[in-house]
N, C-alpha and C positions, 0 to 999 in steps of 0.2 A: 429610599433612593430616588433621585428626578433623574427620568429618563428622559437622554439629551438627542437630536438628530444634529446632526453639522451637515451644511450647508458651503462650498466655498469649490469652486474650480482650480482651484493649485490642491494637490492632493498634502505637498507637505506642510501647508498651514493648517488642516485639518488635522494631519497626524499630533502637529504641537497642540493645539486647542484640546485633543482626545486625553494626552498626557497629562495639561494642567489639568483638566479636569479628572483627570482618575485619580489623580495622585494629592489630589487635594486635600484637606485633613481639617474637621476629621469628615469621612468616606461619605460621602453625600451623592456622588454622578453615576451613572452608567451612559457610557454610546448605547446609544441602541441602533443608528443608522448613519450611514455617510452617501453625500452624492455631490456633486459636481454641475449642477445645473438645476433650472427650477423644474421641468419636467420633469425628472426623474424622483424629485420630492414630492410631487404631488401624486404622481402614480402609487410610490410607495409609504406615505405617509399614515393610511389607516393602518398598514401591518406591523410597522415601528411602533407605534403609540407611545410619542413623542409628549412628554409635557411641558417640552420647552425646545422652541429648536433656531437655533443657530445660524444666520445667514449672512454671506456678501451681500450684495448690494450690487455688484458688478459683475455677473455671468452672463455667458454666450447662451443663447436662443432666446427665453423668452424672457430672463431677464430678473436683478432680486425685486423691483416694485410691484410690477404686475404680477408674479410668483406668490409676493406679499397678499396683495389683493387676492388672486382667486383662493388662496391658502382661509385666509382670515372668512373670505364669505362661506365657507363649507362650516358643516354642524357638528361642532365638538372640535374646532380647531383648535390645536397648541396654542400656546402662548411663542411670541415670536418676539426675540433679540438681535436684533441687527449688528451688525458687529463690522464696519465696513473704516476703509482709507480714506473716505471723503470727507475733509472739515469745513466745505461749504456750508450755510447753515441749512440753506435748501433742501440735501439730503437727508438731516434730520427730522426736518418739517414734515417734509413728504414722507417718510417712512413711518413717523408715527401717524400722519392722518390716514395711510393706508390700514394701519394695523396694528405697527407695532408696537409693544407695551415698551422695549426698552431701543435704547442705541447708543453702542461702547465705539468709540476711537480704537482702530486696531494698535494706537500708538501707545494704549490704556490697557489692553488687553492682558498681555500676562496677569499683573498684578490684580486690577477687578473682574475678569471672567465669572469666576466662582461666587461674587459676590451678586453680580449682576446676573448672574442666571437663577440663585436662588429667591430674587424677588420679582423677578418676572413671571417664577413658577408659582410663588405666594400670589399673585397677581398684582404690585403693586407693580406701577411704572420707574423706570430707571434710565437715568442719565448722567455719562462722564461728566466731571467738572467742567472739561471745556467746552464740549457741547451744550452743556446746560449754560452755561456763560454767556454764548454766540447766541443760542437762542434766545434769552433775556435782552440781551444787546437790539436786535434783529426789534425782538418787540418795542423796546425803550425808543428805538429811532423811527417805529415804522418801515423799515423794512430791510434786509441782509444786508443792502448793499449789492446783492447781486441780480444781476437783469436776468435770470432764469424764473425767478417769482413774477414774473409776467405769463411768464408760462401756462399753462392746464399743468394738469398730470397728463393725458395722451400725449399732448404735446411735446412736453417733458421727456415723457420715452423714445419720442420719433426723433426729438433732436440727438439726445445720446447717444441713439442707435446708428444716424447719419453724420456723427461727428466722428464715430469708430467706422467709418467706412462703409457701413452696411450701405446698399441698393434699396431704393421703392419695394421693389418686389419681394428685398429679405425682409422688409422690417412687417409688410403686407403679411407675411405668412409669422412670423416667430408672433405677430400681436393680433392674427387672427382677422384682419380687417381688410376691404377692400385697395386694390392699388392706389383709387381713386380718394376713398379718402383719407391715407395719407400722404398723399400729394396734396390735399385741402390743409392738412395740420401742418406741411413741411411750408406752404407759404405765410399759413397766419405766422408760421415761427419765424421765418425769413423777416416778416414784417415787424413784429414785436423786437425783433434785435438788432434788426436795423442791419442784414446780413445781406449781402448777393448773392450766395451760391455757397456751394460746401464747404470750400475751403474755407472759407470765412467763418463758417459754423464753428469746424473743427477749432481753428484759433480760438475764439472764445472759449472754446470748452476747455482747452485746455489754460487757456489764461487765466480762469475761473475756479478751475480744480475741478469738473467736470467729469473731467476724464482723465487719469495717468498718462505721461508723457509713454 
């Protein structure tokens, strides 16, 4: 059996995810843990002993890329499956240079869940056809298309996090860094996107697919 953790801040998209994978055939899953934020994964992830676990991409505090990251740098880490709404190719990218071995389209999801968690857990990498397509694409032209790949990864997080609204001060503490700098990463991003102030961020993000409306 591969023991599976789920990852995702709506609790009912975790209950579906739990089901196709139980009831999958033939009997290959077990949950072994559920949680709703990256903190609470990482706290309780050696006691699960997860061989595959399941994540958004989009949760409140500290977030699925950074989540990603400290998860992958610890000894004896799961294998990690992203599993997220966003078909910028960006979030691909960046999830798998953080870590992850696979990343499904939640649009893909019913149908490949099972499929894609079992070779993740093999350890081979996985990717939906459209993703895998955008990111072929992305490389063919030199670049997505989208002005986020100017970005860093800190960067990256501090814009997201200031595109949903978060303050200086929230994003200071859910990524553990000083006020100071990210306010250094909030103007190199201002600069790089050619933005004046928030609201302008926000717009992009969501013109982008950044963020859900």
């Amino acid at each position: 059996m591969i023991r599976v953790a789920l990852i995702d801040d709506h609790a009912i998209v975790r209950m579906g995810f739990r089901m196709l994978l139980e009831s999958a055939q033939p009997a290959a899953f077990t949950v072994v843990g559920e949680a709703d934020d990256g903190e609470t994964l990482l706290t309780h992830w050696p006691k699960w002993q997860a061989d595959v676990v399941v994540m958004d991409l989009s949760m409140p505090g500290l977030g699925g890329l950074e989540t990603l990251r400290r998860l992958r740098a610890k000894d004896d880490a799961p294998a990690v499956l992203v599993l997220s709404a966003h078909e910028d190719a960006a979030y691909p990218r960046r999830a798998l240079n953080a870590g992850a071995l696979g990343y499904l389209s939640k649009r893909g999801a019913p149908e490949a869940l099972p499929e894609a968690v079992r070779a993740v857990a093999a350890g081979r990498r996985w990717l939906d056809a459209q993703t895998a397509q955008r990111l072929a694409l992305s490389q063919l032209d030199g670049s997505s298309g989208s002005p986020f790949d100017l970005l860093s990864e800190r960067e990256f997080e501090v814009f997201v996090r200031l595109a949903r609204g978060a303050s200086v001060a929230d994003i200071a503490g859910q990524l553990h860094l000083s006020a100071s700098t990210v306010g250094t990463h909030l103007y190199h991003v201002k600069q790089k996107l050619g933005a004046a102030n928030q609201a302008e961020l926000t717009l992009a993000a969501l013109r982008w697919g950044a963020i859900e409306p």
